[in-house]
Wavefront OBJ file of the C-alpha trace (Angstrom):
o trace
v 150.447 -107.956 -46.302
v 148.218 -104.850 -47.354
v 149.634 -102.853 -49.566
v 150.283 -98.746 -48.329
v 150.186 -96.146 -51.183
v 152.850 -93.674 -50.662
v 152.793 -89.930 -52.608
v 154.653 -86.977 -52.155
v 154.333 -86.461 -48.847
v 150.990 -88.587 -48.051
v 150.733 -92.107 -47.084
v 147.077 -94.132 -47.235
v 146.865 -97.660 -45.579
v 143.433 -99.351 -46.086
v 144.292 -101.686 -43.663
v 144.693 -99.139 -41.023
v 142.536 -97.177 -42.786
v 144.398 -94.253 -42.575
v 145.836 -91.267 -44.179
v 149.189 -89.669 -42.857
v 151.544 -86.896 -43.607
v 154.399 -86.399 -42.716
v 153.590 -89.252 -40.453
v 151.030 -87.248 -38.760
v 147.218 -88.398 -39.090
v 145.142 -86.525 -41.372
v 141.019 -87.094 -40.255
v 138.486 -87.557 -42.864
v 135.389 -88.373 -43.376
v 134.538 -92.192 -44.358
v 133.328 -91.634 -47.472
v 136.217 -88.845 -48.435
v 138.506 -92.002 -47.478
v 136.254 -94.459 -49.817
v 136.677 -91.798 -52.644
v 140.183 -91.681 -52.301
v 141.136 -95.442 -52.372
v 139.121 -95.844 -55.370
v 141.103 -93.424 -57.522
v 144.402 -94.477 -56.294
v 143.297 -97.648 -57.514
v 141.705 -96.926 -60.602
v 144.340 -93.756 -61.487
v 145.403 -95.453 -64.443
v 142.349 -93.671 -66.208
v 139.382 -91.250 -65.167
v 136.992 -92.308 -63.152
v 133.696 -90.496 -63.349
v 131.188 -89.011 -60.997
v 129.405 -92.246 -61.679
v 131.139 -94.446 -60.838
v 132.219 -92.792 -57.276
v 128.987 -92.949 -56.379
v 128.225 -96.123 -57.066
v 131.438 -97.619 -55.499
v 131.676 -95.604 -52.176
v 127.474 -94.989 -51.784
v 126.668 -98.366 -52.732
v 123.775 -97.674 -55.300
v 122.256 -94.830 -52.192
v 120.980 -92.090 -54.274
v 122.961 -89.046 -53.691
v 123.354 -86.198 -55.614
v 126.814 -84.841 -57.852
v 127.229 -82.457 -54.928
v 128.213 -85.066 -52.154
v 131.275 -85.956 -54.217
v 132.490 -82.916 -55.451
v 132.278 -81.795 -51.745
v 134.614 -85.135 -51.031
v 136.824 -84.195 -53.741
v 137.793 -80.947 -52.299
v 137.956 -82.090 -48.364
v 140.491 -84.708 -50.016
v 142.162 -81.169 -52.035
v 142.310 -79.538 -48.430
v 143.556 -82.910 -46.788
v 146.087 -83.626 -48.951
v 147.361 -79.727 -49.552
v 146.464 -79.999 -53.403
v 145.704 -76.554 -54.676
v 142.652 -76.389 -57.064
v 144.037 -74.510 -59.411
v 147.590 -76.927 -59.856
v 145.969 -80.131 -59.361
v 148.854 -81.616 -58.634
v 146.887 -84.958 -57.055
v 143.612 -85.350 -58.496
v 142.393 -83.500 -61.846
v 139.636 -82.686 -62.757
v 138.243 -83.841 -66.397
v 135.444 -81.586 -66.723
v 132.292 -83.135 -68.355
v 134.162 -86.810 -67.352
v 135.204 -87.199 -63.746
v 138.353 -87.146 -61.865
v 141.788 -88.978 -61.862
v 144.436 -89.332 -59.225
v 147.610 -87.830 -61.290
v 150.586 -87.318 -58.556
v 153.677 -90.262 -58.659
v 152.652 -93.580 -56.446
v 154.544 -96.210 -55.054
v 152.930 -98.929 -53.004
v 154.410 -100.826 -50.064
v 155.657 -104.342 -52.109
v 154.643 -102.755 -55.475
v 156.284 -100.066 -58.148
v 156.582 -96.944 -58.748
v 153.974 -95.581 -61.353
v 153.258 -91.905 -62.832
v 149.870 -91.507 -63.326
v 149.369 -95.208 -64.711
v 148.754 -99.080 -63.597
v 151.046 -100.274 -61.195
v 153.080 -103.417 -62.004
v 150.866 -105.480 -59.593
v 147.587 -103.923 -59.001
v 145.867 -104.979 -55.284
v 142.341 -104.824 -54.331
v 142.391 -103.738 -50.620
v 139.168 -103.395 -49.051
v 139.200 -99.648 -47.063
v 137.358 -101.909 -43.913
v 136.894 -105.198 -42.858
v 134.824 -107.483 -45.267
v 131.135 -107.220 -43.836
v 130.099 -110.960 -43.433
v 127.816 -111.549 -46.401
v 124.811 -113.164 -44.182
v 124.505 -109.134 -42.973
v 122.251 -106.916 -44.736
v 122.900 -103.450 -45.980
v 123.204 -100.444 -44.416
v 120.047 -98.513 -45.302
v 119.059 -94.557 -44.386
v 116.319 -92.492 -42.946
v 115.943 -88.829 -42.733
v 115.294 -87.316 -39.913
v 115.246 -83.159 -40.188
v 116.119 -83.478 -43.314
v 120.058 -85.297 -42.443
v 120.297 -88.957 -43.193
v 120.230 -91.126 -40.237
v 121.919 -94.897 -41.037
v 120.750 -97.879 -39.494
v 120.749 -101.431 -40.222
v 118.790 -104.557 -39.507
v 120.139 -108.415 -38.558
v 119.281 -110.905 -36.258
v 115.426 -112.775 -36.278
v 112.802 -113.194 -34.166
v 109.211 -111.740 -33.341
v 111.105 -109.429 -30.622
v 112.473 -106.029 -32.277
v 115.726 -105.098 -30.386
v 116.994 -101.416 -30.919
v 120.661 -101.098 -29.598
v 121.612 -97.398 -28.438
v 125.756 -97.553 -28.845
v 127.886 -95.483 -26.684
v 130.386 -92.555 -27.496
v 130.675 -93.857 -31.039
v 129.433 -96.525 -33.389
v 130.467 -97.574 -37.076
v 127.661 -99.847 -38.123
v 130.063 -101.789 -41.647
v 133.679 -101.403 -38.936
v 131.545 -102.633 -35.635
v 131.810 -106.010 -37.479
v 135.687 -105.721 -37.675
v 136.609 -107.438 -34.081
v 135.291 -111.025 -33.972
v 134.589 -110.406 -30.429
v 132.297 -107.741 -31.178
v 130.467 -109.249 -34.127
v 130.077 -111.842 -31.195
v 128.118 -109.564 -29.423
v 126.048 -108.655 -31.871
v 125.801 -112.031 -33.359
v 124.672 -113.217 -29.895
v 122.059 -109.793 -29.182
v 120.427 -110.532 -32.925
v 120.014 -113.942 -31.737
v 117.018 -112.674 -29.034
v 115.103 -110.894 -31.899
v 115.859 -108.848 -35.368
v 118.353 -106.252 -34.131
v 118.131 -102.707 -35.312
v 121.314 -100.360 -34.817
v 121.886 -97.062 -35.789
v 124.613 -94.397 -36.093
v 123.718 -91.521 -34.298
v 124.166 -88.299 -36.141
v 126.962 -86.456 -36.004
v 129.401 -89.628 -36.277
v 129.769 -93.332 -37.812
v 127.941 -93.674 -41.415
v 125.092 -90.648 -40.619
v 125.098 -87.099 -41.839
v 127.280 -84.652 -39.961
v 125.584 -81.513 -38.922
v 126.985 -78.521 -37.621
v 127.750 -78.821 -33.944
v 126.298 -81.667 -32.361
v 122.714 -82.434 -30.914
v 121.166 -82.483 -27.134
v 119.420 -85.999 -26.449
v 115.915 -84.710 -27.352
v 117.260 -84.818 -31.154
v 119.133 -87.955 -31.035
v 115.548 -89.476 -29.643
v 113.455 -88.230 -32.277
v 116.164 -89.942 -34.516
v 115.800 -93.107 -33.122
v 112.182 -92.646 -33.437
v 112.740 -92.325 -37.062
v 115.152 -95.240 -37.643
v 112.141 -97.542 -35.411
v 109.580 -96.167 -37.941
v 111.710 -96.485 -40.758
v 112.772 -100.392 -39.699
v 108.588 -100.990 -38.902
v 109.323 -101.449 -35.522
v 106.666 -100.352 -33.625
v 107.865 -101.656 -30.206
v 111.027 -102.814 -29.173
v 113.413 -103.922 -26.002
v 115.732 -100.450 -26.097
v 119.486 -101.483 -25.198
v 121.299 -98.567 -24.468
v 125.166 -98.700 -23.501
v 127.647 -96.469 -21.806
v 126.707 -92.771 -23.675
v 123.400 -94.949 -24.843
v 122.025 -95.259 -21.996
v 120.677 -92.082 -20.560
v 119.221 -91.552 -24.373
v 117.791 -94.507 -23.880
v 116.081 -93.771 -20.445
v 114.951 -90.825 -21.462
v 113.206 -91.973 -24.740
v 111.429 -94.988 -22.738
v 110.242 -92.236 -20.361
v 108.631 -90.164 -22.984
v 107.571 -93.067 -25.548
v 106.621 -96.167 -23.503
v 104.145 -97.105 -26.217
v 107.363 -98.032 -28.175
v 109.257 -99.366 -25.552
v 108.713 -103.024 -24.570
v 111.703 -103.166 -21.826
v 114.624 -101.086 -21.233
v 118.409 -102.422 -21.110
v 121.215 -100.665 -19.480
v 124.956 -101.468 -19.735
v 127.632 -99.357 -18.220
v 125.099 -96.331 -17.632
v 125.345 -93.462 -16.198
v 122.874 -90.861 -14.874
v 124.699 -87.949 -14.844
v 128.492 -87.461 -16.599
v 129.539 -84.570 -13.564
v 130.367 -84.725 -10.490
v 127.456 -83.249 -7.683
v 127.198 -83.600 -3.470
v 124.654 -86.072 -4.630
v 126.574 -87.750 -7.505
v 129.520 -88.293 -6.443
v 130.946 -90.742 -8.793
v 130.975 -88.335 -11.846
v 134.268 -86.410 -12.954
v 134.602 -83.191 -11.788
v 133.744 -80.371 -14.812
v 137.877 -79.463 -14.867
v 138.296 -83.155 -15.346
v 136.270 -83.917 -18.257
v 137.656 -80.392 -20.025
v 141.233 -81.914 -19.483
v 140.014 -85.221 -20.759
v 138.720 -83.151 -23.712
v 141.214 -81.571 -24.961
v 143.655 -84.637 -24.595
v 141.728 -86.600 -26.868
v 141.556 -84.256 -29.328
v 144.884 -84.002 -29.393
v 145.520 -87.663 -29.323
v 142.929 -89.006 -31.511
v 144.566 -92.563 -30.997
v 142.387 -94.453 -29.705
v 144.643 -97.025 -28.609
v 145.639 -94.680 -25.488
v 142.197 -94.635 -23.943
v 141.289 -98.284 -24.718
v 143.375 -99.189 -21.907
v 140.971 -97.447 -19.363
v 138.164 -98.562 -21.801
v 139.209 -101.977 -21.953
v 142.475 -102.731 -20.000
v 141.965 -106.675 -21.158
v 142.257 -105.809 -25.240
v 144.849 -107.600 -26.501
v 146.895 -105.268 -29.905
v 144.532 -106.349 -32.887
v 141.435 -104.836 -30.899
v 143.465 -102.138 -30.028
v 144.348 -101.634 -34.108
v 140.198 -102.488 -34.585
v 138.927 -99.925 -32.031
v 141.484 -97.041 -33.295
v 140.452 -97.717 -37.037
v 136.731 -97.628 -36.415
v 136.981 -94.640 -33.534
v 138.898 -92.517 -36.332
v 135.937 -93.787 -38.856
v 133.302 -92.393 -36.883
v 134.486 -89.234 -35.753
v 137.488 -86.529 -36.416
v 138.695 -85.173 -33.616
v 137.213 -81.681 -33.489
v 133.818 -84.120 -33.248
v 135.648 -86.630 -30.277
v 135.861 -83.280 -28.191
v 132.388 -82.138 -29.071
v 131.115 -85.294 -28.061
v 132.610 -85.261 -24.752
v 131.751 -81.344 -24.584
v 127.725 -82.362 -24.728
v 127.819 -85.976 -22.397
v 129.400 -83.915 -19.500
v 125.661 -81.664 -19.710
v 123.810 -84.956 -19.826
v 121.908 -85.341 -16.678
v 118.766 -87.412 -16.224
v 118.603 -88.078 -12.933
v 114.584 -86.562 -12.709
v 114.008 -88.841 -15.005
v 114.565 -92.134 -13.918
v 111.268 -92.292 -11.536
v 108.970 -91.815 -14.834
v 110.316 -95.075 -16.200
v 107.773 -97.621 -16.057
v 108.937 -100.448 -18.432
v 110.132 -103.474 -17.261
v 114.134 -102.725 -16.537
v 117.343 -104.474 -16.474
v 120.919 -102.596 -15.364
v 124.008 -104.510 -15.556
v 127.496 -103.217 -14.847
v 131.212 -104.762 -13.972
v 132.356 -104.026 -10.762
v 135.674 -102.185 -11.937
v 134.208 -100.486 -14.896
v 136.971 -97.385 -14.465
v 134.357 -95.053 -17.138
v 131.292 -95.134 -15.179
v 131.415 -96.529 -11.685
v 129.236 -99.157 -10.657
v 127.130 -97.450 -8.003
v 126.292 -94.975 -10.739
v 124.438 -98.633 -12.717
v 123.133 -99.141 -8.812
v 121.992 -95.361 -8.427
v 120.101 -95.952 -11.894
v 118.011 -99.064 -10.905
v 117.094 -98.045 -7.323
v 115.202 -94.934 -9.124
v 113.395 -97.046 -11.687
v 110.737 -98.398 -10.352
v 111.086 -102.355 -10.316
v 114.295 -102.818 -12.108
v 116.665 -105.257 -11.680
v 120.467 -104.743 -11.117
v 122.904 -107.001 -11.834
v 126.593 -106.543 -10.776
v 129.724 -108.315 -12.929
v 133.159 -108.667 -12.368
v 135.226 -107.667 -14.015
v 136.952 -104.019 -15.196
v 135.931 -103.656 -19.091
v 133.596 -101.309 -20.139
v 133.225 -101.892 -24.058
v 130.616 -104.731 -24.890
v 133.253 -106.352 -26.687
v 135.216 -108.162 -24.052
v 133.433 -111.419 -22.820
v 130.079 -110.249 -24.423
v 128.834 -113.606 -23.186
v 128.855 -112.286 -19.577
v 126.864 -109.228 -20.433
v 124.483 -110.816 -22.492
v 123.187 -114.310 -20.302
v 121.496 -112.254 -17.996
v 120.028 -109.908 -21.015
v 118.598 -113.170 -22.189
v 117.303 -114.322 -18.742
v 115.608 -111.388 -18.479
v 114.015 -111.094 -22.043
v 112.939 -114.952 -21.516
v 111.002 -113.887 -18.155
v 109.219 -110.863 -20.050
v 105.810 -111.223 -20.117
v 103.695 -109.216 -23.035
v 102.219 -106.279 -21.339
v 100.334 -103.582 -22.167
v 102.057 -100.159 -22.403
v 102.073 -97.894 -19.371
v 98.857 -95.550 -18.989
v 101.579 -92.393 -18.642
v 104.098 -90.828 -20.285
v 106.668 -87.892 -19.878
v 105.352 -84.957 -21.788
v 106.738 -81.235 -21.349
v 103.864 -79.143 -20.827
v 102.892 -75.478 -21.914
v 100.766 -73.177 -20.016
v 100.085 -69.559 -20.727
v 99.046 -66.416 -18.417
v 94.989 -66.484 -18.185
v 95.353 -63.363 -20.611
v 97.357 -65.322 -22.556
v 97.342 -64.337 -26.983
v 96.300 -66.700 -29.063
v 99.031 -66.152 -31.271
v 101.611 -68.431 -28.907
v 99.234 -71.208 -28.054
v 99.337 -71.446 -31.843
v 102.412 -71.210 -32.585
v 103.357 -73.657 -30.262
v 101.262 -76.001 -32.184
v 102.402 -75.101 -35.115
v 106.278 -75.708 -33.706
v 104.842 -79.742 -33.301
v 103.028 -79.541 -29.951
v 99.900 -81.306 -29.200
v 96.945 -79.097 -28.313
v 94.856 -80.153 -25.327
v 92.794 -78.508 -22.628
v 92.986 -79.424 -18.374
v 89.656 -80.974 -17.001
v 89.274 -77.306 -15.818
v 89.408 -75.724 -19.267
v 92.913 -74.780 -19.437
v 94.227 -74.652 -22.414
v 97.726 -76.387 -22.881
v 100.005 -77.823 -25.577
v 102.391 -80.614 -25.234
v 105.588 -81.859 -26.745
v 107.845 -85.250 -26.343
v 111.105 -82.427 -25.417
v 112.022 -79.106 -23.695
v 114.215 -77.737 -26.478
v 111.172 -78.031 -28.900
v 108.446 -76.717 -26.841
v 110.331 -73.772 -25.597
v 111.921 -72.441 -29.149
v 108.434 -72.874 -30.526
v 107.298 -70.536 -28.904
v 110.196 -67.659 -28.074
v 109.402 -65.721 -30.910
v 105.543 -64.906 -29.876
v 106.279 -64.437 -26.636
v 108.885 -61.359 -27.212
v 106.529 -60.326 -29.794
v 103.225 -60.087 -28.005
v 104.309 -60.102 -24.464
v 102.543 -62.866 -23.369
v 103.871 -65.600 -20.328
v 104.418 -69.077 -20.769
v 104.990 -71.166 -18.001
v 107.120 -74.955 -18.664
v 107.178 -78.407 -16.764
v 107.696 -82.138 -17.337
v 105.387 -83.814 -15.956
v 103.659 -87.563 -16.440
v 100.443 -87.741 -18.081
v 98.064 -90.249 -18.648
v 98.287 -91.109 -22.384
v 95.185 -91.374 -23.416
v 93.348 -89.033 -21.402
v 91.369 -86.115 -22.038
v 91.269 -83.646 -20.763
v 94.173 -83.661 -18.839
v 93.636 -83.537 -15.068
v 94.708 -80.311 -13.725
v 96.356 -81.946 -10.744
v 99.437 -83.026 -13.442
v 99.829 -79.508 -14.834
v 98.966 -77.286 -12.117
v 103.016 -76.429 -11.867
v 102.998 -75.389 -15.461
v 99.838 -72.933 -14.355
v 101.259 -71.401 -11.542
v 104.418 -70.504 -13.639
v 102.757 -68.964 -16.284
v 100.397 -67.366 -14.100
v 103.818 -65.657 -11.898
v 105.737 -65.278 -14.982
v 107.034 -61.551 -16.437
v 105.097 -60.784 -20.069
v 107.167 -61.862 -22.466
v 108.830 -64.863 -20.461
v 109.356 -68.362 -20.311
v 109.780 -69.505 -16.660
v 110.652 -73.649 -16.075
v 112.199 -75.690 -13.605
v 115.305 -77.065 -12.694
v 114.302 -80.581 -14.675
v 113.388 -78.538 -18.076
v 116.613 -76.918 -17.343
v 118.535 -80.058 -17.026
v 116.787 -81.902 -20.288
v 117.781 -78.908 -22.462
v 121.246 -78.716 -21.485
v 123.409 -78.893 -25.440
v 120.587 -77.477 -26.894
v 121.330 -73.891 -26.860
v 118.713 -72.477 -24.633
v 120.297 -70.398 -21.801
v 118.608 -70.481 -17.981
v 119.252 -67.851 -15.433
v 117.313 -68.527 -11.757
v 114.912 -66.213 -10.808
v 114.366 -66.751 -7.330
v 112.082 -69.226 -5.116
v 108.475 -69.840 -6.101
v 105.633 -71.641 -3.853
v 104.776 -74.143 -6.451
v 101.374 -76.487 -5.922
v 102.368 -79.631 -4.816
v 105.863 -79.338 -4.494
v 106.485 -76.570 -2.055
v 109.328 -74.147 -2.977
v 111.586 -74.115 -5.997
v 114.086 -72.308 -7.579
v 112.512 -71.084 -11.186
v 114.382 -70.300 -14.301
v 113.697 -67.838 -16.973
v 114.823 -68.959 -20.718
v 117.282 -65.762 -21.630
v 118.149 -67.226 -24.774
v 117.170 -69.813 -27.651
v 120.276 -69.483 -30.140
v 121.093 -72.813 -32.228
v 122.430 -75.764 -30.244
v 125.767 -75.577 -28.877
v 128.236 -78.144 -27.858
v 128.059 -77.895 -24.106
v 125.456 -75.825 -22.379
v 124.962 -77.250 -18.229
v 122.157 -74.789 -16.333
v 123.253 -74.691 -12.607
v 122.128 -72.701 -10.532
v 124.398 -69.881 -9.840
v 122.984 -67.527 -7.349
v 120.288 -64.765 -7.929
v 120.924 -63.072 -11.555
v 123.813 -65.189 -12.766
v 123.869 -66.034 -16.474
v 123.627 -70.289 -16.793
v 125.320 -71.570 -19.509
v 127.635 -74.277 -20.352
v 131.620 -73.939 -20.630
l 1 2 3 4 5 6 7 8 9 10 11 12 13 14 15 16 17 18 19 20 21 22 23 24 25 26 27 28 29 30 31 32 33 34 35 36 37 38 39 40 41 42 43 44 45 46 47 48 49 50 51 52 53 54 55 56 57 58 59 60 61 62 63 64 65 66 67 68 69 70 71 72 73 74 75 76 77 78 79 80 81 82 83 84 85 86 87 88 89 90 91 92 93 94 95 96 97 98 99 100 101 102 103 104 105 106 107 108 109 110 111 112 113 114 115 116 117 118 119 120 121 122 123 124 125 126 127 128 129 130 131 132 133 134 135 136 137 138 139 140 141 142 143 144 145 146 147 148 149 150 151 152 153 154 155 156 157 158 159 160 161 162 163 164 165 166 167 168 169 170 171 172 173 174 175 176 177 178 179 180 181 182 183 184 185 186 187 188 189 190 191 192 193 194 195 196 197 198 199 200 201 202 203 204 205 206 207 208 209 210 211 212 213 214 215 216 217 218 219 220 221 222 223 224 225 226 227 228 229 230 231 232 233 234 235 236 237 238 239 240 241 242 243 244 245 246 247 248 249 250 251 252 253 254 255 256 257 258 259 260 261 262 263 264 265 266 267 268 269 270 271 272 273 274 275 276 277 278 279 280 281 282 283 284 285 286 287 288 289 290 291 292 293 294 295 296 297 298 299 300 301 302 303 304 305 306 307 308 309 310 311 312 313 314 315 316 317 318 319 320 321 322 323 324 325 326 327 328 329 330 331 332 333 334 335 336 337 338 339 340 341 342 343 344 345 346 347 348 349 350 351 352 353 354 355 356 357 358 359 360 361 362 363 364 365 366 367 368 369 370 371 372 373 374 375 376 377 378 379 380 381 382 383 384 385 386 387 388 389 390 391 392 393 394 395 396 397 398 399 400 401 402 403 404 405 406 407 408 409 410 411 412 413 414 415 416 417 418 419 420 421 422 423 424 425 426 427 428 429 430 431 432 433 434 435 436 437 438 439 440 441 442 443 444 445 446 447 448 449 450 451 452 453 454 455 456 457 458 459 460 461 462 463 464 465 466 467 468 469 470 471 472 473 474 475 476 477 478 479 480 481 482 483 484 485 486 487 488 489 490 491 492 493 494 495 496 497 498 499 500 501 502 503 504 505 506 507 508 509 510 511 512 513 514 515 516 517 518 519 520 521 522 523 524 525 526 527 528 529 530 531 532 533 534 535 536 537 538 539 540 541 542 543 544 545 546 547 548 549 550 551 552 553 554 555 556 557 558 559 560 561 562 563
């Protein structure tokens, strides 16, 4: 039996890993937890700054500051005052030591020394020893974690769903199954996306267009330069999106228990309603369990997966994160997106999947051009149960690819400016990451891989010199140049109609940067070339990214932003 550490009012079980008190559930960060354990275990002396980071960082160079920030979440936590220290003290110039009375589960009672039978619990599973390390790449400057297994000439990149732990996700047998079975196809590369699991935890939470530029830094990192994507349940529309705008790195897309859209429309029917997924918002925060929604998640997981999934859900994310999370899928929409896929494409869901429905997997692969959909039985949604079934027709499907070339287009979002347009925001566009290029009629335009980027690139200019900027997504050839006018001609017109000192879109651009903090409002119908008559937006606003931000139209001069 593991043994629980019990003080004043706290209680920590590794097993569980967990920290209660007063029986309550106390979040905190993974490597707060690590940092924790370790001085329980070691309070019997100090333990220095040192040696924390080697123990809980694993030898990953970090500076003095990540675990003095640890030390007082754990102070906050545990309701230790600094200045009292009644917990853990501080030995200036040596480290730290966990001082407060102890008795563990089985054990003795100690005060501030060795207990009579000292344990070495692990704080998570033990990570089979044939897997490698997690490693870490920065991307804007946070550190994204990923980690490599599996073999093969094929590169695999697996997109998880609402939340990942890449050392736990090897805690269920049934899971390591899966990814046993995935990294059996080709060398599998997984990642934590930011904001939960082992990666860095910004303020708020990011749109897709972030989390894809992430995974374009974990496939860079890994030397992947093309890969079959294999995005689940909240992966998925990430993952559709980022083989829309970066086919050169996509060598066929995967889709498990997908979804296009996460609320419900006349024309997406399927989807919660937006008072739904608020109410399912707030209930998980408040019942950061786990176990509670595993039985719409998986109603065939038997208790230890229930115990497994809680553990590693509570790992990766607190629950102020858990309703952020759900906050920023319910903008997700990428229904315009599907048709500009144009890798090879496989979509598999159960038929009683009680998350995301199967018609909305069916609704997916009829927009794709040439993808094949393959219906289960079955009522699980998490990869873990019967991974088997999910995964023989994933391998049927890889076996059948044949090495092709990448597509000749891509999804780009596109910058135009008014024909008197300044200088000074073409340029600072560019200078915001866009690609300059010029229309086979001399237009100058600049391009970018997302909406959020292009458009706060180049807000500033335009309220500053008054120029009009007009934004589309549109599919360009990849390696052309010029661009023909034909693809951007929307982008023109727009900038051509807009106000000085606006940015006018579309619906699509609206869409895309929904999370990102941008706010829309309509501004009426516009004869567009080649599509006939649209509603247009107008970016009001470009503060930082919040947690839910969904541009509907509203009517004539209502404000679009998220709940």
């Amino acid at each position: 039996m593991s043994v629980v550490f019990a003080f004043g009012d706290a209680e920590l079980n590794p097993a569980l890993y967990e920290l209660r008190r007063d029986g309550a559930r106390v979040a905190l960060e993974p490597q707060a937890f690590d940092v924790l354990l370790h001085l329980l275990e070691h309070r019997d002396r100090v333990v220095s700054k040192e040696e924390l980071m080697d123990s809980v960082w694993g030898g990953r160079f970090v500076s003095e500051t990540a675990v003095t920030s640890r030390i007082k979440q754990l102070r906050r936590a545990l309701g230790d005052d600094g200045q009292a220290q009644r917990v853990i003290r501080t030995q200036h110039g040596r480290g730290y030591r966990f001082v407060a009375p102890v008795t563990e589960a089985g054990g003795s009672t100690a005060f501030g020394g060795p207990a009579s039978a000292p344990t070495q619990p692990s704080s998570m599973p033990a990570r089979p020893s044939s897997v490698p390390p997690v490693q870490y790449t920065t991307s804007d400057g946070l550190q994204i974690a990923y980690q490599v297994t599996g073999h093969g000439s094929r590169d695999i990149v697996l997109v998880p769903g609402f939340v990942s732990h890449l050392e736990l996700d090897w805690g269920d047998p049934r899971h390591a199954a899966f990814l046993d079975r995935l990294g059996s196809f080709g060398r599998l590369v997984r990642f934590d996306k930011r904001g939960t699991g082992m990666s860095d935890r910004p303020a708020g939470l990011p749109d897709l267009e972030t989390r894809m530029h992430d995974l374009l830094a974990v496939m860079d990192d890994a030397d992947s330069r093309r890969a079959v994507v294999f995005g689940y349940s909240e992966g998925a529309p990430m993952a559709v999106l980022f083989a829309a705008a970066h086919p050169e790195r996509v060598a066929a897309l995967v889709l498990y228990g997908g979804y296009a859209k996460r609320l419900h429309a006349h024309d997406y029917p399927w989807a919660p309603t937006r008072e739904e997924r608020a109410r399912y918002a707030e209930r998980l925060a408040h019942e950061w369990a786990w176990e509670a929604d595993l039985r719409a998640m998986c109603p065939s997981a038997d208790e230890a997966m229930a115990l497994w999934w809680g553990q590693r859900a509570r790992a990766a994310a607190t629950p102020t994160t858990a309703r952020a999370l759900v906050e920023m899928n319910s903008v997700v929409d990428v229904r315009d997106v599907l048709r500009s896929v144009r890798v090879p494409t496989l979509v598999v869901h159960r038929r009683g999947d009680r998350d995301s429905r199967p018609e909305e997997g069916r609704y997916i692969a009829e927009r794709i051009p040439g993808a094949q959909f393959v219906e289960l039985p079955g009522a699980d949604h998490f990869v873990a149960i019967d991974p088997d079934q999910i995964l023989d027709p994933v391998e049927a499907f890889l076996n059948e690819l044949d090495p092709a070339a990448p597509p000749e287009v891509s999804l780009a979002v596109v910058l135009a400016f008014a024909a008197d347009e300044h200088d000074l925001v073409r340029r600072a566009a560019v200078a915001g990451g866009g690609r300059q290029a010029t229309t086979d009629d001399g237009r100058p335009v600049v391009t970018f891989d997302g909406p959020a980027a292009a458009i706060r690139s180049v807000m500033d200019a335009v309220t500053g010199t008054g120029a009009a900027v007009g934004a589309v997504i549109a599919e360009l050839p990849r390696d052309a140049r010029p661009i023909p006018i034909q693809r951007v001609q929307v982008a023109g017109a727009l900038a051509d109609q807009a106000a000085s000192g606006e940015v006018w879109t579309t619906a699509t651009i609206a869409d895309l940067a929904a999370g990102s903090g941008l706010s829309f409002r309509p501004g009426g119908e516009l004869a567009l070339p080649g599509v006939g008559r649209q509603t247009v937006f107008r970016v009001i606003g470009a503060g930082p990214p919040a947690r839910a931000s969904r541009p509907t139209p509203a009517g004539p001069g209502a404000q679009i932003q998220g709940r």
